[in-house]
KOLSE-321461 format. One line per 8 residues: number of its first residue (from 0); their letters; for each residue x, y, z of N, C-alpha, C. Coordinates in nm, 3 decimals. Example, Ala and Ser with C-alpha at 12.3 -4.5 7.8 and 13.67 -1.06 7.14 Angstrom:
BEGIN
0 = as = 1.319/-0.569/0.780/1.230/-0.450/0.780/1.320/-0.330/0.780  1.285/-0.225/0.708/1.367/-0.106/0.714/1.290/0.003/0.787 .
REM end
This chain:
BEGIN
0 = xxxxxxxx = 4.647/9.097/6.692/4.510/9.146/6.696/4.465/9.169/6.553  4.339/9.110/6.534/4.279/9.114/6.359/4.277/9.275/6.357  4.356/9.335/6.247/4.294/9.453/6.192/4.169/9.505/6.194  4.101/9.390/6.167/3.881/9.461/6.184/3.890/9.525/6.273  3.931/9.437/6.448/3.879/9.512/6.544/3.997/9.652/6.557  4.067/9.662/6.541/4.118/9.804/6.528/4.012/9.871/6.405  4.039/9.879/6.321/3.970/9.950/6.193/3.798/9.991/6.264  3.749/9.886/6.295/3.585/9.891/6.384/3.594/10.011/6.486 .
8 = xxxxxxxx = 3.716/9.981/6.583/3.673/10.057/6.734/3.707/10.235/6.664  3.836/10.215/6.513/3.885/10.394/6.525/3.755/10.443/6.387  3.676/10.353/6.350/3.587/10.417/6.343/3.447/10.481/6.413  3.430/10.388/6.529/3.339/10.428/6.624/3.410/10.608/6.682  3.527/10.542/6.710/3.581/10.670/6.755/3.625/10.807/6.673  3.625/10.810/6.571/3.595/10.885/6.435/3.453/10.952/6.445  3.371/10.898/6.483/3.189/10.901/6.446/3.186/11.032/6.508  3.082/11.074/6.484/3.007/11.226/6.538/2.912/11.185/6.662 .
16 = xxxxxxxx = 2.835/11.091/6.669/2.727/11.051/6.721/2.806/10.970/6.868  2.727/10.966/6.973/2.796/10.981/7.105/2.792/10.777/7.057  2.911/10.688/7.078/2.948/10.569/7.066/2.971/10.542/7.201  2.941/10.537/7.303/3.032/10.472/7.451/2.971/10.325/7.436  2.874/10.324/7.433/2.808/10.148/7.440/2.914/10.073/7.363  2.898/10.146/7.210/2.939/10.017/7.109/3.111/10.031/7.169  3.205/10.156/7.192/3.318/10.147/7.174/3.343/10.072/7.353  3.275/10.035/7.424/3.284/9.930/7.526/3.297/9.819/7.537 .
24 = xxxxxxxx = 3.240/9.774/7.386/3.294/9.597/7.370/3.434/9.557/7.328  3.489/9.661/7.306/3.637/9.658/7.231/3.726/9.690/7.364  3.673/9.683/7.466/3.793/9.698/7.602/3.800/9.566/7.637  3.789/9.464/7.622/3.826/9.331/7.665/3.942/9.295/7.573  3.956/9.387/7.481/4.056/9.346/7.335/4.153/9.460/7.436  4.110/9.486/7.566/4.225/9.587/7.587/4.291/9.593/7.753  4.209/9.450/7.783/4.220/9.473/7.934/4.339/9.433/8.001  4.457/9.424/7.929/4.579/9.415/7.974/4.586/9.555/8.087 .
32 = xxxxxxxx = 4.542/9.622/7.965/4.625/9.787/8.020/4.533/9.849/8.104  4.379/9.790/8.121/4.327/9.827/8.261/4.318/9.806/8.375  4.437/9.711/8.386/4.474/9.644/8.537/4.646/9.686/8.587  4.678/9.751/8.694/4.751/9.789/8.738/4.850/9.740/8.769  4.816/9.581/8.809/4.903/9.471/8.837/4.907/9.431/8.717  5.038/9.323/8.769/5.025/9.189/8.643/4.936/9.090/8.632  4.883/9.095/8.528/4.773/8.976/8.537/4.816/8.826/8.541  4.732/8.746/8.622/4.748/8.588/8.598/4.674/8.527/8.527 .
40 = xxxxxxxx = 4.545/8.584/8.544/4.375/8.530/8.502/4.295/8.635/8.521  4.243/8.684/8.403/4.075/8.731/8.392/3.985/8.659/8.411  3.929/8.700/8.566/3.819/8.601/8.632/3.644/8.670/8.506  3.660/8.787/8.527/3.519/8.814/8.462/3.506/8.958/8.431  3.458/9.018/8.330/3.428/9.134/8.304/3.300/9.162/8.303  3.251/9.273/8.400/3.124/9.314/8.416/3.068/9.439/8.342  2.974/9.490/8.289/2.943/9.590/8.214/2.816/9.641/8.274  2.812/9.774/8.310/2.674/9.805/8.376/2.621/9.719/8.511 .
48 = xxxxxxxx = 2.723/9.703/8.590/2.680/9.636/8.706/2.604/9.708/8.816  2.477/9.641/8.794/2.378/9.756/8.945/2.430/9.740/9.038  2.432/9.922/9.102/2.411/9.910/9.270/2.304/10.023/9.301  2.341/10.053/9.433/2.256/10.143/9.469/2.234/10.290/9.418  2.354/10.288/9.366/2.404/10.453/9.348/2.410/10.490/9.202  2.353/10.350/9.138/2.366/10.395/8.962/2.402/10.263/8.940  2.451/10.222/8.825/2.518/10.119/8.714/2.703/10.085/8.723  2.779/10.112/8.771/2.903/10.115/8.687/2.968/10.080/8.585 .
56 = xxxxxxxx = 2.992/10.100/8.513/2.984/10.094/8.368/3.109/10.003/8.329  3.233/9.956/8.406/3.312/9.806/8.392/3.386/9.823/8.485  3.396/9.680/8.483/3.468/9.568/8.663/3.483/9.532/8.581  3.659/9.492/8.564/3.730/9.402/8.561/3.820/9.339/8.709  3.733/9.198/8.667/3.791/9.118/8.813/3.926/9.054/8.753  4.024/9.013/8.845/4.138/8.926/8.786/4.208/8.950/8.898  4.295/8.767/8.851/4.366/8.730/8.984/4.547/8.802/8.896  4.580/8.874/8.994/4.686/8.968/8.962/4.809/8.924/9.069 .
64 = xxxxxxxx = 4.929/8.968/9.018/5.065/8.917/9.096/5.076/9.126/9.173  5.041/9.170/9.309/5.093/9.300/9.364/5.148/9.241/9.526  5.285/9.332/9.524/5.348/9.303/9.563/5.400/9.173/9.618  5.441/9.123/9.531/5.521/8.967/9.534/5.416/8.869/9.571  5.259/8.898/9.573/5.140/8.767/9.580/5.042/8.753/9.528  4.985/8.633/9.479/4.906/8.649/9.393/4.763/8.678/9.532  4.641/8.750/9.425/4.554/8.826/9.471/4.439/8.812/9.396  4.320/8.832/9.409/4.211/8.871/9.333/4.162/9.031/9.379 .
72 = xxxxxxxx = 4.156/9.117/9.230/4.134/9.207/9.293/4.037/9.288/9.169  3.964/9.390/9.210/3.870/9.399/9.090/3.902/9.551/9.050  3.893/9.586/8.935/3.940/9.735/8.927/3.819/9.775/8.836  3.750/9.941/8.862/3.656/9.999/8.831/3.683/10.096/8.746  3.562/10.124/8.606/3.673/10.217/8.525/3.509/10.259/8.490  3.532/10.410/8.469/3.359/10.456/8.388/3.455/10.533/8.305  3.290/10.516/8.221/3.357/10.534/8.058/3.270/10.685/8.031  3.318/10.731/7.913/3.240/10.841/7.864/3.312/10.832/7.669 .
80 = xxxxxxxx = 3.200/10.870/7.615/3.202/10.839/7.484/3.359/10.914/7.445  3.401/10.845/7.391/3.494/10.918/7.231/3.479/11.096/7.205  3.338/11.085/7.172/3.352/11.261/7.120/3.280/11.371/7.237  3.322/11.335/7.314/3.296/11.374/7.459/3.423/11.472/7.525  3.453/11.592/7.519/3.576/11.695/7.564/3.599/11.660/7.654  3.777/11.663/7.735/3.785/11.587/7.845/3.787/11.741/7.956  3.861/11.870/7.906/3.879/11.976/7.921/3.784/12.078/7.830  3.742/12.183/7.910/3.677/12.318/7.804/3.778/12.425/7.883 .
88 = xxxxxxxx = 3.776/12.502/7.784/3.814/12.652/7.802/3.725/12.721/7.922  3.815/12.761/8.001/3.804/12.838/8.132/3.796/12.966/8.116  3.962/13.014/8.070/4.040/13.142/8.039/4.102/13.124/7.943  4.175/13.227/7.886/4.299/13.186/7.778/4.406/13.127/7.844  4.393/13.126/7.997/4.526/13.005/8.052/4.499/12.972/8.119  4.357/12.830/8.128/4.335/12.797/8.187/4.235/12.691/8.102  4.267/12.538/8.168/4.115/12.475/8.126/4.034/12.377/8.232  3.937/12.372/8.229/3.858/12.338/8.333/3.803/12.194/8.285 .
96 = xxxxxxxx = 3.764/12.064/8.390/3.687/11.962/8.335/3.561/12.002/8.250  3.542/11.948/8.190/3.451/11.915/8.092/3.336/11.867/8.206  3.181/11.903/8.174/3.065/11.870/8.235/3.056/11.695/8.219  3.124/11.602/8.160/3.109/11.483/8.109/3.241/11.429/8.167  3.291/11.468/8.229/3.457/11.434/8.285/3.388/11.436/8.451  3.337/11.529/8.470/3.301/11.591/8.635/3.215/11.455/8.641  3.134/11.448/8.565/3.031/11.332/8.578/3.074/11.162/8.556  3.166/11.148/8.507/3.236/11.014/8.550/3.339/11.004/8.620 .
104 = xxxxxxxx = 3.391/11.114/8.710/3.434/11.122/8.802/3.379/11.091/8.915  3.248/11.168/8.911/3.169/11.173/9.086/3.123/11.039/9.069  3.075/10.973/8.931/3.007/10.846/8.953/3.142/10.703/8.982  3.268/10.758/8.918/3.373/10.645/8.954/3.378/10.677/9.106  3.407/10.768/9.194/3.442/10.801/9.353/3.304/10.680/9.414  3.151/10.728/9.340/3.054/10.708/9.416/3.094/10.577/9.444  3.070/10.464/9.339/3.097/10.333/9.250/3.180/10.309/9.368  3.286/10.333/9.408/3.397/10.279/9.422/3.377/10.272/9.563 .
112 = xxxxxxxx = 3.340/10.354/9.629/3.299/10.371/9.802/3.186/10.278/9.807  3.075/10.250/9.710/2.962/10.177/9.755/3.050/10.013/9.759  3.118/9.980/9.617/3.161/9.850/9.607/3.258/9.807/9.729  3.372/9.892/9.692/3.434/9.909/9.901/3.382/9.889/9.971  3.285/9.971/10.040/3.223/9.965/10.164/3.105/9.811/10.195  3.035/9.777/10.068/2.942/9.684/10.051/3.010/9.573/10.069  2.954/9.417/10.086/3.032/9.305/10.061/2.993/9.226/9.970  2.879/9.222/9.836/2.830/9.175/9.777/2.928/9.143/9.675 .
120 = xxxxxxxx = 3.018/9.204/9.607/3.073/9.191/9.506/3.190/9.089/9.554  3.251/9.189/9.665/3.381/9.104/9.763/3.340/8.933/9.776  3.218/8.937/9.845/3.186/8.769/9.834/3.162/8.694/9.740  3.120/8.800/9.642/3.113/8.666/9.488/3.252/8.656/9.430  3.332/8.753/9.436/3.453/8.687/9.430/3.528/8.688/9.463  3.516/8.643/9.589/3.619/8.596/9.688/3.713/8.688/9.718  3.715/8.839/9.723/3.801/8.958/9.761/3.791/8.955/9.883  3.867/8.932/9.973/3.834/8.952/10.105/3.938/9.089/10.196 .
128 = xxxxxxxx = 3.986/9.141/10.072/4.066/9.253/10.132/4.005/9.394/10.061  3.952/9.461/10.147/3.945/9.595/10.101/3.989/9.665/9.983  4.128/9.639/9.996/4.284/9.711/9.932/4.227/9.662/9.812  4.182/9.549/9.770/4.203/9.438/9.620/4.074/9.512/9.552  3.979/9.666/9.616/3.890/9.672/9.534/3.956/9.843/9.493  4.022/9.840/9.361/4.052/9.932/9.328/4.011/10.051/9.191  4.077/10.151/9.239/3.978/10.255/9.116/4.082/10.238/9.023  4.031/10.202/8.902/4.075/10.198/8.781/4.100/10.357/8.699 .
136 = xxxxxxxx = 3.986/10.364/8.688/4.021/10.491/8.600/3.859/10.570/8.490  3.880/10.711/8.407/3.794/10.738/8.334/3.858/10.729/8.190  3.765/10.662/8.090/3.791/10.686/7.918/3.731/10.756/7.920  3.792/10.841/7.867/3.675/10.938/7.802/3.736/11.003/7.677  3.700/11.061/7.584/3.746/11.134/7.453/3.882/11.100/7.350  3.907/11.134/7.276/3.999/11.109/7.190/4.086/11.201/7.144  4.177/11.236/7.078/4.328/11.292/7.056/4.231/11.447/6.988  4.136/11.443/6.888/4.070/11.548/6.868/3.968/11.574/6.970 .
144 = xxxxxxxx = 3.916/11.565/7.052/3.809/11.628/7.121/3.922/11.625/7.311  4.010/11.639/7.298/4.100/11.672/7.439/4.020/11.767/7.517  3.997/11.853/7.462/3.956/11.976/7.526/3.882/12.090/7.403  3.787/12.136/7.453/3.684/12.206/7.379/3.662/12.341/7.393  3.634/12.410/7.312/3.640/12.598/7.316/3.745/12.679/7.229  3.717/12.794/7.179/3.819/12.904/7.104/3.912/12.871/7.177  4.039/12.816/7.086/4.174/12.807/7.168/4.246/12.775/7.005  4.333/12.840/6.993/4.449/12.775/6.895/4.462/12.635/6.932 .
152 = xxxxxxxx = 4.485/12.540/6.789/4.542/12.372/6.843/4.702/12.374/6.892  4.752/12.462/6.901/4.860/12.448/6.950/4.860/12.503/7.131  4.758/12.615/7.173/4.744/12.699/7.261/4.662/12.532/7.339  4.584/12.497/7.287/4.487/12.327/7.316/4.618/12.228/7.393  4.693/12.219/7.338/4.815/12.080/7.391/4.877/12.132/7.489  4.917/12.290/7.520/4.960/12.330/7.617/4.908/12.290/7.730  4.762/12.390/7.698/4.666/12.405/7.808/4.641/12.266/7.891  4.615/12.173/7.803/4.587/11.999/7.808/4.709/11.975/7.909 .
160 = xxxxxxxx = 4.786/11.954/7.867/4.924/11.937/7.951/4.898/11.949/8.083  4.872/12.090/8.068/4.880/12.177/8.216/4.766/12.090/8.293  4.637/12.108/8.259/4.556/12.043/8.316/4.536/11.885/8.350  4.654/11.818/8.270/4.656/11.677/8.339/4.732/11.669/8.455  4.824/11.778/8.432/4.929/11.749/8.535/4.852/11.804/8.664  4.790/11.892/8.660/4.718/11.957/8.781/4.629/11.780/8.840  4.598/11.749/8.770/4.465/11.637/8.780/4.561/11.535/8.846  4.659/11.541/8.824/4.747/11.449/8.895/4.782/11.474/9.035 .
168 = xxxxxxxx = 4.783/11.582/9.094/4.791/11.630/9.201/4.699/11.559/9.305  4.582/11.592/9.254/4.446/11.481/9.309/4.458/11.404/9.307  4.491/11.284/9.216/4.517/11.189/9.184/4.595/11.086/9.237  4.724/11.137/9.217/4.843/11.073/9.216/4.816/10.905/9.110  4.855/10.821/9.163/4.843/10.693/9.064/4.718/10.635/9.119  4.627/10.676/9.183/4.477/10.638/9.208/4.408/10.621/9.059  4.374/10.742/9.000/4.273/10.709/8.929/4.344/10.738/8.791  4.330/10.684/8.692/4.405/10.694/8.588/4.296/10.712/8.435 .
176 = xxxxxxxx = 4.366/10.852/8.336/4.249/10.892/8.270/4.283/10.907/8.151  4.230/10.803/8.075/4.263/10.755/7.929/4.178/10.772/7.837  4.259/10.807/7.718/4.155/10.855/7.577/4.117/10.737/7.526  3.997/10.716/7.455/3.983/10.602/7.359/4.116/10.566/7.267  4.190/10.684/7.229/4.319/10.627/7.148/4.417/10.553/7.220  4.422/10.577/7.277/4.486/10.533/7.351/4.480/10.332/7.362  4.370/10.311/7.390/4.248/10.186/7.395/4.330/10.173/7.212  4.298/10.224/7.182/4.318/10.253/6.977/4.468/10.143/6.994 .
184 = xxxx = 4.551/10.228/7.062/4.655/10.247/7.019/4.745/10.110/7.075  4.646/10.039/7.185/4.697/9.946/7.229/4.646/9.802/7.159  4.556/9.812/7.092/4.531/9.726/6.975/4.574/9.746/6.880  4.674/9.808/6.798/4.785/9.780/6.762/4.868/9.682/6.741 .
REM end
């Protein structure tokens, strides 16, 4: 991978000023790691795809090898800028989503039930199984903006901890929630 596009995306993600647009063109430099399966072929990457319920902000379609067959299956990921907190301070032991975390949450669930339930997307490409339309995940923030509020940076990584692991509970390996460094770190 050319150095520029690393050097480009960890300065977007450096910036003060909210970047989600620009640091969105640099996930195709990354879409190994937003597909769950193994990939065979990247059929198409969508950005801001209308539906009823809003935009979703990327579909990645691709024909993937899960469980021992190949498949087409599309995975949904909403984004939220770089300097965007993923956690704020609750209590001193405690941290709560971030107002910008809650909100690409409810819009990945919405996204994901309309594209599911609908057949528009399924028929353009050829998904004909339910199962193959899956939730990807939220970007949102970076290694400095984890979590936001009076907290020691050391009292911050605890707290962080705690609260992913809670988020996992909900979760389990459904929805998966990645920092821009991360994205950083895999262009590399």
């Amino acid at each position: 991978m050319p150095n520029i596009i690393y050097d480009q995306l960890k300065k977007l993600i450096e910036g003060t000023n909210n970047k989600e647009l620009e640091c969105r063109e640099y996930l195709k430099h990354a879409k190994e790691l937003l597909v769950k399966d193994t990939p065979i072929e990247f059929i198409d990457i969508q950005n801001e795809r209308p539906l009823n319920l809003g935009r979703s902000d990327y579909i990645i379609l691709a024909k993937v090898w899960h469980s021992g067959e190949k498949c087409r299956r599309a995975f949904l990921w909403e984004l939220k800028a770089p300097q965007c907190f993923i956690f704020v301070k609750d209590t001193e032991n405690r941290l709560k989503p971030s107002d910008d975390f809650i909100d690409a949450e409810n819009k990945l669930l919405n996204y994901y039930h309309e594209i599911k339930t609908g057949g528009i997307l399924r028929e353009q490409y050829e998904i004909s199984n339910t199962a193959d339309i899956c939730l990807g995940g939220i970007i949102i923030g970076c290694e400095n903006r984890k979590v936001g509020g009076e907290l020691s940076q050391e009292r911050k990584i605890q707290l962080y901890h705690t609260a992913r692991a809670v988020k996992n509970y909900l979760y389990g390996d459904q929805i998966k929630l990645k920092t821009w460094d991360e994205i950083l770190d895999h262009l590399k």
